[in-house]
LUMMARNU-532732 format. One record per residue: residue in one letter; x, y, z of N, C-alpha, C in turn. Coordinates in steps of 0.001 Angstrom, whole numbers, padded with zeros to 6 digits, always signed. Layout:
N
AXYZXYZXYZ/...
***
This chain:
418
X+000840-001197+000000+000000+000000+000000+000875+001247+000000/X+000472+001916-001191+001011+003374-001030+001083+004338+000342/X+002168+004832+000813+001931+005926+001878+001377+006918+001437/X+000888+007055-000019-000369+008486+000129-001103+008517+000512/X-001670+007163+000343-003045+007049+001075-003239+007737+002678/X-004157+008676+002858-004090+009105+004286-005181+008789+004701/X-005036+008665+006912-006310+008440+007162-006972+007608+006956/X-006550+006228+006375-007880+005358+006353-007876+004217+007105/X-008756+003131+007205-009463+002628+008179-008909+001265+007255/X-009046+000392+007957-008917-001437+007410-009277-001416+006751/X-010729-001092+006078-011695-001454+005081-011719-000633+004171/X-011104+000799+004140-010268+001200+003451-009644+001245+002389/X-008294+000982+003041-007134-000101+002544-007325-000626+001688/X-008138-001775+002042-008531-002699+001263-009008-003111+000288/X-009924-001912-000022-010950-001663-001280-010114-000774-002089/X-008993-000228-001190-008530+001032-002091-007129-000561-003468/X-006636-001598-002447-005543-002452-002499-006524-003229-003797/X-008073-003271-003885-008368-003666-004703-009007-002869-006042/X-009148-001843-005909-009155-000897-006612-007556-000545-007509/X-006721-000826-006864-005136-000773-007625-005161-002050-008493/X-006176-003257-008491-005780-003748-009753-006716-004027-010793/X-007674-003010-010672-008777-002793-011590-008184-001947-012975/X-008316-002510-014245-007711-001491-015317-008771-000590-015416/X-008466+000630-015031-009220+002266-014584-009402+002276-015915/X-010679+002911-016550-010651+004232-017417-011220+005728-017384/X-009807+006373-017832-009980+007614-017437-010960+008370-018412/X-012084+009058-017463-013228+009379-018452-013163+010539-019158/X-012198+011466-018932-011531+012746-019478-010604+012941-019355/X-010004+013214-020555-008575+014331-020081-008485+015163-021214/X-007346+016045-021437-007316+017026-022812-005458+016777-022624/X-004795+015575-022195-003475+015789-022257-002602+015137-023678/X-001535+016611-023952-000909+016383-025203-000171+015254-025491/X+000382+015185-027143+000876+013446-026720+002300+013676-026505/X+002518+012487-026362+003899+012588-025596+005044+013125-026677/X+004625+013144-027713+005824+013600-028181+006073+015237-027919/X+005037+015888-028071+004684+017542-027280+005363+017380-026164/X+005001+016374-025323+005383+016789-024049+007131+016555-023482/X+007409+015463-024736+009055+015447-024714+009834+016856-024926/X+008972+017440-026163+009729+018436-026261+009795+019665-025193/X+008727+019779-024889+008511+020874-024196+009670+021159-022926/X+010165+022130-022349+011002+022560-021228+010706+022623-020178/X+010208+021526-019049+009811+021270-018124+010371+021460-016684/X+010013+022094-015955+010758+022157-014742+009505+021948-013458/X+009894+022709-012788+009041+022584-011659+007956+022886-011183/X+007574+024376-012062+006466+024851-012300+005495+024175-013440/X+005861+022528-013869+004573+022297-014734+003975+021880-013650/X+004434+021792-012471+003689+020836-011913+002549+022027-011305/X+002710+023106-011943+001716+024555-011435+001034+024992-012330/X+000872+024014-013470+000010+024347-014467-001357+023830-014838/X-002280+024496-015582-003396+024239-015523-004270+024526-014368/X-004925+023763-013524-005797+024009-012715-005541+024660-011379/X-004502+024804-011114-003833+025592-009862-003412+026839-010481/X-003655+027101-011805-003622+028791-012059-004345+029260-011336/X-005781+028756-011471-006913+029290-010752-007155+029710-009192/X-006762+028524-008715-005943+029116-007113-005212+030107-007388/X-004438+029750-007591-002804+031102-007390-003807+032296-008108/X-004317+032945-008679-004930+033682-009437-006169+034481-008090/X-006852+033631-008232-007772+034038-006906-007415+034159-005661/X-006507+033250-004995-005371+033648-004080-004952+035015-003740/X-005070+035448-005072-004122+037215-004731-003398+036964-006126/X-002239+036297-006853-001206+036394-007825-001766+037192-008538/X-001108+037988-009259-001220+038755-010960-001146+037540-011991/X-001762+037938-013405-001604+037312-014146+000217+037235-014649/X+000507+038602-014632+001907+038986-015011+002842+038025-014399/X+002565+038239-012766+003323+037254-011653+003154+035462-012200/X+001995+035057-012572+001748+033906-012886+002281+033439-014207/X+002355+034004-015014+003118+034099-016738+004598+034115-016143/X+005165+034944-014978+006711+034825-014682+006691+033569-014397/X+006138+032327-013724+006524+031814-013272+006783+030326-014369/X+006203+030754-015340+006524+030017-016569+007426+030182-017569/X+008249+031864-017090+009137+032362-018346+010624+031628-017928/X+011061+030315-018643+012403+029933-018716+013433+030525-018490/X+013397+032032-019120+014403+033238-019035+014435+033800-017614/X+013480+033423-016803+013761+034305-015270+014403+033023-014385/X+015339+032660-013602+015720+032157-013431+014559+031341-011873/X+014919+029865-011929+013943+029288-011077+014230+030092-009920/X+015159+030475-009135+014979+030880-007642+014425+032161-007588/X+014594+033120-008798+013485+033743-009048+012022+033594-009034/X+011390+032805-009772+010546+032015-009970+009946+031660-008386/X+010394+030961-007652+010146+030467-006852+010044+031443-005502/X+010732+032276-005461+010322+033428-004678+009096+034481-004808/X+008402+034429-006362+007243+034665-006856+006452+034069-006002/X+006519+032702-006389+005089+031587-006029+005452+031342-004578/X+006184+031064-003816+006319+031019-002625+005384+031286-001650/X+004956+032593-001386+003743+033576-000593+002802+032925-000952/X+002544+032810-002063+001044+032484-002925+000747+030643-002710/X+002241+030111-002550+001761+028278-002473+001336+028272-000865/X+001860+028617+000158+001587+028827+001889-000519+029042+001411/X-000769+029816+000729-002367+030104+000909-002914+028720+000091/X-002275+028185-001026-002918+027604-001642-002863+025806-001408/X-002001+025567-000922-001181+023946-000677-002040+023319+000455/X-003299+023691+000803-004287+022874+001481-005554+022594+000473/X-006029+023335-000821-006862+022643-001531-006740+021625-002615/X-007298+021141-002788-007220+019781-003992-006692+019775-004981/X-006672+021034-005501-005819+021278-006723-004481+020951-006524/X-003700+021231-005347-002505+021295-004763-002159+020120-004118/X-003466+019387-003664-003003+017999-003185-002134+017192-003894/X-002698+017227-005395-002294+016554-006422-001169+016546-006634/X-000606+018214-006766+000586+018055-006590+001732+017178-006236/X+001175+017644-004505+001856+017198-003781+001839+015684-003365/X+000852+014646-004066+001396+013860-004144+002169+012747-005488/X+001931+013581-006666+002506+013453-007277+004234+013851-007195/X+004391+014731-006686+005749+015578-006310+006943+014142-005494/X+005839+013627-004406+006100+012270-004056+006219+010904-004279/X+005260+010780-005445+006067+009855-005710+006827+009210-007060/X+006515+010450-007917+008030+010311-008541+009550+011339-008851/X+008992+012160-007955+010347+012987-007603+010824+013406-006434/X+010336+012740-005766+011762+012425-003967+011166+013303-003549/X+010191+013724-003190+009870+015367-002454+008883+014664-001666/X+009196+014758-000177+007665+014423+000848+006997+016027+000984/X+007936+016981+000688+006733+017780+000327+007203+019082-000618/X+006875+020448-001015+006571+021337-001653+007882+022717-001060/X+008501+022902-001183+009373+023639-000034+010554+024251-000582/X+010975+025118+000114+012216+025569-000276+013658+024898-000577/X+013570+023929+000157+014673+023239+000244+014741+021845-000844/X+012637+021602-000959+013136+020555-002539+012331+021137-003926/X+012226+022437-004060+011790+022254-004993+012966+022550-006706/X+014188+022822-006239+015231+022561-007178+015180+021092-007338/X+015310+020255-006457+015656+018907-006386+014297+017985-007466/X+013242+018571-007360+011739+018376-007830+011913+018460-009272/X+012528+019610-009623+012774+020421-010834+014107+019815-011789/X+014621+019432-011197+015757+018466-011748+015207+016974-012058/X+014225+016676-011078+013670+015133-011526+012690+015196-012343/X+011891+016202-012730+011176+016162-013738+011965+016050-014618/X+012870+016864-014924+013649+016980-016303+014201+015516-016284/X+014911+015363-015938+015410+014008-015844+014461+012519-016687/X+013233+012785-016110+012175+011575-015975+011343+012105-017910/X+011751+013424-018098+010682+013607-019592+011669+012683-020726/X+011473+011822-020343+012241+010613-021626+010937+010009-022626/X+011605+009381-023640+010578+008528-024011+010184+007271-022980/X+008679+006888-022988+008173+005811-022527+007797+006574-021253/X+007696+008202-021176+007163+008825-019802+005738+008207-019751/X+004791+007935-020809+003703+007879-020884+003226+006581-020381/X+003666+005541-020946+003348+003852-020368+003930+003694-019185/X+005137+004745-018452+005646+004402-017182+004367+005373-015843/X+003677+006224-016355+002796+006732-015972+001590+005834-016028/X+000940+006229-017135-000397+006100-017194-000570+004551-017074/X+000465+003651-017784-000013+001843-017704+000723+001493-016767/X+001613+001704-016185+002803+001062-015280+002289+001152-013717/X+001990+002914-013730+002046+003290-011925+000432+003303-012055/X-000203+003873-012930-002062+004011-013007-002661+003072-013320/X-002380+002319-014103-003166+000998-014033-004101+001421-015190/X-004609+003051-015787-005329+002732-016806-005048+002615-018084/X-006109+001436-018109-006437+000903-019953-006108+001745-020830/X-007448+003300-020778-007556+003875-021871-008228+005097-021236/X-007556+006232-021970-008454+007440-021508-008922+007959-022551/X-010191+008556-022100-011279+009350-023094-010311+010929-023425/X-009905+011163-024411-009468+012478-024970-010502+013303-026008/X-010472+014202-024867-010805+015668-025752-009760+016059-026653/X-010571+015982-027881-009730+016339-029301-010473+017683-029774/X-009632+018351-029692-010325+019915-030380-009804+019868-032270/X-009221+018936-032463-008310+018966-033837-008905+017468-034042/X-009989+017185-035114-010437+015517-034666-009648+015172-036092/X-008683+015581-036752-008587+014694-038215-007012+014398-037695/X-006833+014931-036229-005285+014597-035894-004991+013400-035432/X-004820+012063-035372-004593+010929-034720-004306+010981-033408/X-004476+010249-032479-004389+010168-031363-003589+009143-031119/X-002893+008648-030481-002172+007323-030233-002440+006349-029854/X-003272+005419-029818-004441+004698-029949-004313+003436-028805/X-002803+003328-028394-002367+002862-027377-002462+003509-025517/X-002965+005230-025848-003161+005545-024792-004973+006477-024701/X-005111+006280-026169-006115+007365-025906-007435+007042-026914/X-008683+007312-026841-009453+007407-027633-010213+008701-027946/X-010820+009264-028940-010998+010672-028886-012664+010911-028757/X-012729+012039-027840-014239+012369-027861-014068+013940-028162/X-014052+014133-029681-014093+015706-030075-015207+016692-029485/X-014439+017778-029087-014984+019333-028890-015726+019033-030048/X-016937+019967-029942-017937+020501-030872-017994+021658-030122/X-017539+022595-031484-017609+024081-031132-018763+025172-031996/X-019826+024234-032059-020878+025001-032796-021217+026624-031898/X-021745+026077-030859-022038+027237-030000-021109+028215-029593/X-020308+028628-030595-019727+030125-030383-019980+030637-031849/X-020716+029915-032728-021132+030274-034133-022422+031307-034729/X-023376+030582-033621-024602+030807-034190-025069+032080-033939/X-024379+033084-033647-024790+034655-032988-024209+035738-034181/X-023675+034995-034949-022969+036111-036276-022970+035527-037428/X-023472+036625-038154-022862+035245-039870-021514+035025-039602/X-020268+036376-039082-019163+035475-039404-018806+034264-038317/X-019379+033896-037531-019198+032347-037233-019806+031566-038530/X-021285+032166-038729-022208+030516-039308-021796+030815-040844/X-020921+031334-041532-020186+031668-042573-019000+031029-042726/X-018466+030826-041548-017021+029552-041662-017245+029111-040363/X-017786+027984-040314-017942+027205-038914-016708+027201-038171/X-017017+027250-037167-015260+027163-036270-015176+025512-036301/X-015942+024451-036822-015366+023047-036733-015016+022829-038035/X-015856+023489-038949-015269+023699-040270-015343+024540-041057/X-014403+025097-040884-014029+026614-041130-014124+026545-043006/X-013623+025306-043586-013774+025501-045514-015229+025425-045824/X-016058+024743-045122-017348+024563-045355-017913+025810-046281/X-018951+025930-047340-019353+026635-047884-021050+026885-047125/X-021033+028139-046738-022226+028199-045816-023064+029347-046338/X-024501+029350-046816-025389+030132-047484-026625+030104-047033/X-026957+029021-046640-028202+028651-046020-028323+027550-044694/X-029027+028036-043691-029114+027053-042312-028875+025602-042965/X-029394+025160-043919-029268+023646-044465-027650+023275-044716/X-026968+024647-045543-025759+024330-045793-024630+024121-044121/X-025642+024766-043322-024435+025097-042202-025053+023276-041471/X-025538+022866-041574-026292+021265-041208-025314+020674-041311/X-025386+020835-042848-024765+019669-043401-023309+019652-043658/X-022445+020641-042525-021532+020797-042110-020992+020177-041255/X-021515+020433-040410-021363+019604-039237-021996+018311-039459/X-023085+017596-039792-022742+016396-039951-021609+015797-040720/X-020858+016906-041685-019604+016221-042575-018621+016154-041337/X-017962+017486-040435-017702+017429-039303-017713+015928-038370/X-019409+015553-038391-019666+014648-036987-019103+013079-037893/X-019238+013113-039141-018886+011816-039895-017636+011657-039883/X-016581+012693-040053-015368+012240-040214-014544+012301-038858/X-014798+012536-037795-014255+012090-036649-014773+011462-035957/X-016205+010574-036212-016193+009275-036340-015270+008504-037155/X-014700+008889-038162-013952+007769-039067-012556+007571-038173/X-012251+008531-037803-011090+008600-036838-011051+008184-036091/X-012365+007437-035451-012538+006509-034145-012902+007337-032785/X-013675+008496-033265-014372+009216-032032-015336+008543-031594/X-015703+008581-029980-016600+007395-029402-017956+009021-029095/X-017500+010089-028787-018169+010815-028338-017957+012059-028631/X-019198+013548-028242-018760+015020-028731-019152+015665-027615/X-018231+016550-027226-018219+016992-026384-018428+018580-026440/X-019176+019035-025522-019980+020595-025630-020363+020763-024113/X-020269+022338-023992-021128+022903-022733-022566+022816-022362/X-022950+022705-021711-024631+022725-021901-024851+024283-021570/X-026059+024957-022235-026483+026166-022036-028301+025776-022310/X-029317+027224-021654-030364+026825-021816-030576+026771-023031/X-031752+025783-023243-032758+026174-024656-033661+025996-024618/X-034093+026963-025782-035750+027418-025815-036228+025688-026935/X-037321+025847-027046-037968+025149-028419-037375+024913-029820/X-037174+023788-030071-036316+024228-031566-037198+024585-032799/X-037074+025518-033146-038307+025813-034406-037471+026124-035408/X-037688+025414-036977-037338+025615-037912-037315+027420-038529/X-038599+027454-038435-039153+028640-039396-038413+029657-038380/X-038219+029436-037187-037882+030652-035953-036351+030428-036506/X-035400+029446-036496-034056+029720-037002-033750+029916-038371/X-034461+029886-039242-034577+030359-040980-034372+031283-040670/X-035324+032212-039965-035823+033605-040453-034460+034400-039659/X-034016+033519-038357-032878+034383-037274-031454+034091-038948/X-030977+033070-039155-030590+032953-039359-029933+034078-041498/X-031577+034078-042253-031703+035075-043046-031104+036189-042667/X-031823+036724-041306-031473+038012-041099-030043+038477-040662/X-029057+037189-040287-027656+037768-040123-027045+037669-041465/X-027485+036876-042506-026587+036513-043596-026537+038230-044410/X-028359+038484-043957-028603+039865-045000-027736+041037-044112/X-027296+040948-043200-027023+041768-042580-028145+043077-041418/X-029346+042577-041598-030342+043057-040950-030253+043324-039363/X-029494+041919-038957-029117+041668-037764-027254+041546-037563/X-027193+042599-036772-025131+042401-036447-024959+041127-036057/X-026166+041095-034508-025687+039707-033803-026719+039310-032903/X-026663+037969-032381-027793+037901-031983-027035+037254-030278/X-027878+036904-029234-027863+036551-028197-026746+035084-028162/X-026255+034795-027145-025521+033174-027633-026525+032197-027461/X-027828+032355-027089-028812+030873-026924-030044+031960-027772/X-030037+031506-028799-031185+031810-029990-031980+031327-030571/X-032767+031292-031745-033578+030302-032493-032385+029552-033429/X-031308+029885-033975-030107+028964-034350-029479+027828-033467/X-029092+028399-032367-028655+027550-031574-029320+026276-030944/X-031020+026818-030561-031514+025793-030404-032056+024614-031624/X-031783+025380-032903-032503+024164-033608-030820+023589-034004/X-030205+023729-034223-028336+023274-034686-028317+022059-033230/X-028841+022694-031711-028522+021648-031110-029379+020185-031090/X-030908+020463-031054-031272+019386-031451-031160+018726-032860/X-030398+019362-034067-030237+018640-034865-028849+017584-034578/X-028090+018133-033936-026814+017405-033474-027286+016278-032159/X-028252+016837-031415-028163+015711-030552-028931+014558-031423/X-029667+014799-032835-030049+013531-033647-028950+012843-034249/X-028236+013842-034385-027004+013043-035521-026050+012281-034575/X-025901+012506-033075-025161+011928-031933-025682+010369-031874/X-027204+010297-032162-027626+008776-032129-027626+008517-033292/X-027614+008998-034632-027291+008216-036144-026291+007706-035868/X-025051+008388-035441-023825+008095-035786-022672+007716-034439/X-023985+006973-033456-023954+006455-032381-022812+007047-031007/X-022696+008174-031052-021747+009201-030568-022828+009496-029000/X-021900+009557-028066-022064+010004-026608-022168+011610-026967/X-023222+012512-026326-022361+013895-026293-022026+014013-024748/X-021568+014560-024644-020008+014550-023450-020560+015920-022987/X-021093+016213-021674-021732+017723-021286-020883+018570-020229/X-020182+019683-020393-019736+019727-019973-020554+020843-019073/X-020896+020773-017685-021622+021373-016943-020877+021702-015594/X-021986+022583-014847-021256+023482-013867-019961+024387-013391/X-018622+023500-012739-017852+025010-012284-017264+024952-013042/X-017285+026378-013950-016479+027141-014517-016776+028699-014765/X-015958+029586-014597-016441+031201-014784-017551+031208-014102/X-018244+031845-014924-019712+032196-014658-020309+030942-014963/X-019906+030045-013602-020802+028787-013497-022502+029087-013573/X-023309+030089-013415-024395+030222-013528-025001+029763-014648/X-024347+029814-015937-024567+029092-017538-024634+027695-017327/X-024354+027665-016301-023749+025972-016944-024467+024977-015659/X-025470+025722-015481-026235+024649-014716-027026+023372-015398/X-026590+021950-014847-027171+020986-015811-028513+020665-016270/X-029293+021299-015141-030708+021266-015814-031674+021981-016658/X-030510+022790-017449-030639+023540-018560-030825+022203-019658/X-030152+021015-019661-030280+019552-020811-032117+019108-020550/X-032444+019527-019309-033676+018541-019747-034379+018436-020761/X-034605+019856-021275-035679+019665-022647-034986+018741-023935/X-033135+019077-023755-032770+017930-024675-032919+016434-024367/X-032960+016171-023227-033281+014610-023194-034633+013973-023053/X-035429+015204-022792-036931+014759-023357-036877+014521-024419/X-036627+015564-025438-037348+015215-026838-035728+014318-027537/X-034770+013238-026907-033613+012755-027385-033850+011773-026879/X-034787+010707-026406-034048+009479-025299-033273+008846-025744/X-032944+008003-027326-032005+007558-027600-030740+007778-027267/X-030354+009206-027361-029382+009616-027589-029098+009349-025973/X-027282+008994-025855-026560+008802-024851-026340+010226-024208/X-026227+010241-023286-025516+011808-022567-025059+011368-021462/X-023731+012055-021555-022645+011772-020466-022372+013398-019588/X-022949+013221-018262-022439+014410-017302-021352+014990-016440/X-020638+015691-017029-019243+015827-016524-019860+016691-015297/X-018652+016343-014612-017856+016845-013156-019582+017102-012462/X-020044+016295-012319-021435+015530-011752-022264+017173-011179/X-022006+018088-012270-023233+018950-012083-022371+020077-011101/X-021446+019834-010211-020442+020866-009181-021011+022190-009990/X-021951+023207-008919-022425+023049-007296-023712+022095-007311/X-024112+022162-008152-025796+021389-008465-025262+019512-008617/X-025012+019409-007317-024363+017866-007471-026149+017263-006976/X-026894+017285-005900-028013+016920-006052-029030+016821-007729/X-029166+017835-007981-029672+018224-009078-028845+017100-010394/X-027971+017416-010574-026993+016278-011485-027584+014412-010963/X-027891+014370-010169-027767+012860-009424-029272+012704-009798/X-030273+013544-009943-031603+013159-010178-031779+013154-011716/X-031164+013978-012339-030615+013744-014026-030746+011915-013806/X-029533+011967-013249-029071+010249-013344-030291+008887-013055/X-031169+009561-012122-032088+008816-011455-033480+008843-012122/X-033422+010127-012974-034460+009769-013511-034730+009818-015109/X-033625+009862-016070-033337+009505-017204-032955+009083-017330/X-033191+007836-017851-032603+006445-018894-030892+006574-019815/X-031106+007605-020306-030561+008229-021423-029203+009132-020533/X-029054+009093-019531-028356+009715-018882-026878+009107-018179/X-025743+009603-018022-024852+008994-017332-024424+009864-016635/X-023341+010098-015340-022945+010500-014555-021548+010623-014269/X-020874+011720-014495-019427+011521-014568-018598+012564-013933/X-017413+011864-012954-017206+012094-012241-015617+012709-012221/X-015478+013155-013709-013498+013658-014026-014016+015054-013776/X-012619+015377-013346-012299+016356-012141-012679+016486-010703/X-014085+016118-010497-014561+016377-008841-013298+016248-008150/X-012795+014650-008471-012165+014891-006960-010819+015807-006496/X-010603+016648-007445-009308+017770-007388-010440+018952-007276/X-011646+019107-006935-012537+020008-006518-012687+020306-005205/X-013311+018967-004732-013249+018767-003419-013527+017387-003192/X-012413+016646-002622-012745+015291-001787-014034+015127-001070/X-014014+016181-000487-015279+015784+000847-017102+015726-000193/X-016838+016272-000975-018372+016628-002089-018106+015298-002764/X-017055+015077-003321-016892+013858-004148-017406+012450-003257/X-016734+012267-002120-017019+011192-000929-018652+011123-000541/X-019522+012239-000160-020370+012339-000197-021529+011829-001272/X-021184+012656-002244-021581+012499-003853-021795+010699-003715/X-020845+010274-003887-020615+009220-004315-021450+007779-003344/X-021491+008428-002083-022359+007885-000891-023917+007737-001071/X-023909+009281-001287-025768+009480-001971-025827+008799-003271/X-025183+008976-004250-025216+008207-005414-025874+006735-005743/X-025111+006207-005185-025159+004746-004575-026383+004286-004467/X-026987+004878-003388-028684+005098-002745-029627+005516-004184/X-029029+006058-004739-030012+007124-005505-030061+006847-006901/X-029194+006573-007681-028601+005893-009027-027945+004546-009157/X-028718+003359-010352-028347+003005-010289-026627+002603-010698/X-026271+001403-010483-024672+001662-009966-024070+001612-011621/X-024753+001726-012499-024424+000966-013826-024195+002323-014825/X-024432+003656-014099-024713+005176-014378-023455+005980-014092/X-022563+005293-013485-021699+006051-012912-019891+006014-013542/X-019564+007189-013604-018072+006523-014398-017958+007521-013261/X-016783+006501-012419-015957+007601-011024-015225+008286-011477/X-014139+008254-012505-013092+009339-012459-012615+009476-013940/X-011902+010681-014102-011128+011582-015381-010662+012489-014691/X-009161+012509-014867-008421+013011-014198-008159+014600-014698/X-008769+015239-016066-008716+016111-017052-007878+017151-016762/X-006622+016334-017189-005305+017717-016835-005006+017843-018397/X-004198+018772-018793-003653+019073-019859-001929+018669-020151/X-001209+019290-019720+000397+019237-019564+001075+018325-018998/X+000462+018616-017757+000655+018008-016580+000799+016571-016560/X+000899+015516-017256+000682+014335-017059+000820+013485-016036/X+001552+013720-015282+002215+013007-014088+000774+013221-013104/X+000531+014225-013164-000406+014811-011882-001651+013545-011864/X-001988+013114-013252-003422+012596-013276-003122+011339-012123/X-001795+010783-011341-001674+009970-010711-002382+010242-009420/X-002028+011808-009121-002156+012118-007402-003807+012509-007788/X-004196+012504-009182-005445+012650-008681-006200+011287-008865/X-005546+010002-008986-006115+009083-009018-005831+008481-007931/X-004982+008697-007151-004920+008495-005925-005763+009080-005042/X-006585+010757-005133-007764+010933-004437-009165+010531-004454/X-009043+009879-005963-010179+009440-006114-010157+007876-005529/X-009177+007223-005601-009675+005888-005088-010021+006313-003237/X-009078+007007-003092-009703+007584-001307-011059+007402-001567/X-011487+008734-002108-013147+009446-002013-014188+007568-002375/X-013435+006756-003020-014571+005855-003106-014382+004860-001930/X-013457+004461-001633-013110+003968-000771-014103+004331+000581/X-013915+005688+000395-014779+006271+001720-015863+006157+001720/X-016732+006535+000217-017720+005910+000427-018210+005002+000341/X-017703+003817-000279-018183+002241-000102-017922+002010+000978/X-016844+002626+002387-016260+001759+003336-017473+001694+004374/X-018556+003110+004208-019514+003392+005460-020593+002136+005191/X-020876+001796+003981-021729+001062+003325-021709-000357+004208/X-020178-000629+003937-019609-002273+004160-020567-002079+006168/X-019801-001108+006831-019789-001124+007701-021514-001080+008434/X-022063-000521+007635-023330-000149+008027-024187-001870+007924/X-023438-002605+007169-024455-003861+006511-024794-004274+005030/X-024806-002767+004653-025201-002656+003546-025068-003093+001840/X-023364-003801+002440-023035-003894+001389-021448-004822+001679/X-021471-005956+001266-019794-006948+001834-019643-006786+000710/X-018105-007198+001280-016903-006501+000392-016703-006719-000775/X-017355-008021-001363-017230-008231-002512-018161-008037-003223/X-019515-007394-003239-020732-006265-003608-019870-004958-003806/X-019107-004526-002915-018099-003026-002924-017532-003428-004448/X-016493-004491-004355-015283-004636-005271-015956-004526-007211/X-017399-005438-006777-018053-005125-008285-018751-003372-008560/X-018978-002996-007617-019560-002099-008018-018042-000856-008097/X-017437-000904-007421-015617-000089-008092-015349-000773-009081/X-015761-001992-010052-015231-002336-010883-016594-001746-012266/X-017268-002081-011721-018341-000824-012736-018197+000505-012985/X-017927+000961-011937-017676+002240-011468-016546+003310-012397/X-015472+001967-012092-013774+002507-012668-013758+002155-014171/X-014293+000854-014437-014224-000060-015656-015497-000162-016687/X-015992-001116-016158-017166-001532-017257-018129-000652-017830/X-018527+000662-016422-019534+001735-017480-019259+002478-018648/X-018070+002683-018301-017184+003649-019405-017474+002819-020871/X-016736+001717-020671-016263+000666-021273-017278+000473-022228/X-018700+000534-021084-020287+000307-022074-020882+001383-022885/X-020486+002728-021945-021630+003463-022671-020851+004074-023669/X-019505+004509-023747-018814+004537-024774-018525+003392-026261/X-018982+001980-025661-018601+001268-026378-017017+001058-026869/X-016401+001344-025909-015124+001034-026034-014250-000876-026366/X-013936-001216-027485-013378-001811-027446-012055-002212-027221/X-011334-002532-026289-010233-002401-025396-009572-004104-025796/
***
């Protein structure tokens, strides 16, 4: 048993000792391939990239201060006298956990500090060899296969670590002709009429299927009714120029999305939702999808980072649509204690066949997705362990349902062949 593991109990342990030989799949990530990441100039501060901007940022840092701490040209003890002040506020939330236990266990550091973070910074460099990726992700993680966000779907993916579930970036289109004039997914497309901009994106949704996309991935925002004649006429009036621009949730947007959530079940594609915290999390509340999964049941829908703050609200999605799944990449670098919880009520509330526990969705960072797979086997651990204890559930009821959980849902509702 790993010494990261903190705090836990016999039963624990145990589930966590059997959870280490389950082949995980990771239900998100957006990380580059390794050959990017060979090249790239890595030191100590990747391990401060991506999602701990946001700390350090809200913390107090400048953006300016935060960009230094990435400029190669300022020297690290520079660098590190920057972030210093700013890691003391930030090195107790989840974002930072990760870090820090990634920091441990593959670069000698029991912790974050003055005294190792040269030493930290030297073992990264050291460790960016070829085969960083299978000594990570298959060697120390145990997972199979992770779901990748592909914003570029005609680019190959490496098929040994990743499968792709492309961005769909319709919805930053439909408010100007010059979006719905060169689609941002396909920008050569020849676009004149709402029909022509259709049948774009299904050329779009066909050919990264050919590439072996399992799923498409988008924000959820509200929508009204989809009416043809209501997006003709919105749509006329930007081409003529009548209209500059229109609102981002319109009579375009809503009929483009239910035409895509049809073409998601032609062409047997998950859409991938990406809901709640971010920015102005107020957009992105998940029960803005219901009217799409009323009038969609076929269609699959997968719920990222389980609705965070509307984690109740997300869990009755799950409980009471068919058509619905529940997904759980990022929570637990959110908060452990919501995730542990989450996952407790879950249980009770959804069935167990709904649930994909984790996606570790870092970018750069690769190493990190370990320390956050190390919080997530905690957070389940914790909550299957109250279960065992209560009656509710022996240990080998726990071990199948972490093996659904980690493995087989993914596996199903993606249709992943592995």
């Amino acid at each position: 048993m790993e010494k990261e593991y903190v705090f836990l109990n016999k039963v624990e342990k145990q589930l966590i000792e059997e959870m280490e030989q389950i082949v995980t799949i990771d239900c998100h990530e957006h990380l580059i391939s390794e050959e990017h990441r060979l090249k790239a100039n890595v030191d100590f501060f990747t391990l401060f990239s991506h999602y701990t901007r946001h700390d350090l940022i809200n913390e107090g840092m400048s953006v300016s201060e935060y960009n230094m701490l990435h400029n190669k040209n300022i020297p690290l003890e520079t660098r590190w006298s920057i972030f210093e002040p700013h890691w003391n506020n930030i090195r107790w939330a989840s974002y930072a956990r990760s870090a820090l236990l990634t920091a441990k266990k593959f670069y000698g550091a029991d912790d974050i500090n003055a005294s190792t973070y040269k030493q930290i910074s030297e073992n990264i460099k050291k460790a960016n060899t070829p085969g960083l990726y299978k000594r990570i992700l298959k060697d120390t993680c145990n997972i199979g296969i992770s779901l990748l966000q592909n914003d570029y779907p005609y680019i190959e993916v490496d098929k040994d670590f990743f499968v792709p579930v492309t961005h769909m970036t319709f919805f930053n289109d439909t408010s100007s002709w010059k979006g719905l004039s060169r689609p941002s997914f396909n920008p050569g497309a020849k676009v004149n009429t709402l029909d022509d901009y259709l049948d774009a994106a299904e050329e779009f949704i066909a050919k990264t299927k050919s590439k072996g996309a399992v799923g498409l991935k988008m924000p959820v925002r509200e929508t009204g009714e989809p009416t043809r004649h209501e997006a003709v006429r919105a749509f006329e009036k930007l081409r003529d120029g009548s209209v500059e621009e229109l609102p981002p949730v319109n009579p375009i947007y809503d009929y483009v999305m239910d035409r895509i959530a049809s073409l998601a079940k032609e062409y047997d594609l998950v859409i991938a939702v990406h809901t709640g915290y971010w920015s102005d999390f107020r957009r992105l509340n998940p029960l803005h999808i219901i009217p799409l999964l009323i009038r969609h049941p076929k269609t699959r829908f997968d719920i990222f980072h389980l609705g965070y703050p509307w984690v109740r609200e997300t869990l009755m999605l799950g409980k009471g649509f068919p058509n619905v799944w529940l997904n759980l990449c990022w929570t637990h670098i959110i908060s452990q204690k919501f995730a542990t919880d989450a996952l407790s009520e879950a249980l009770e509330l959804v069935p167990a066949n709904k649930i994909l526990a984790f996606g570790a969705d870092y970018d750069g960072p690769l190493e990190k997705v370990y320390g956050h797979l190390i919080m997530a086997r905690e957070d389940i651990a914790r909550a299957l362990s109250g279960k065992i204890d209560s009656g509710q559930l022996s240990m080998n009821q726990a071990v199948e349902i972490m093996k659904k959980w980690l493995h087989d849902n993914p596996r199903e509702l993606y249709k992943l062949e592995l």
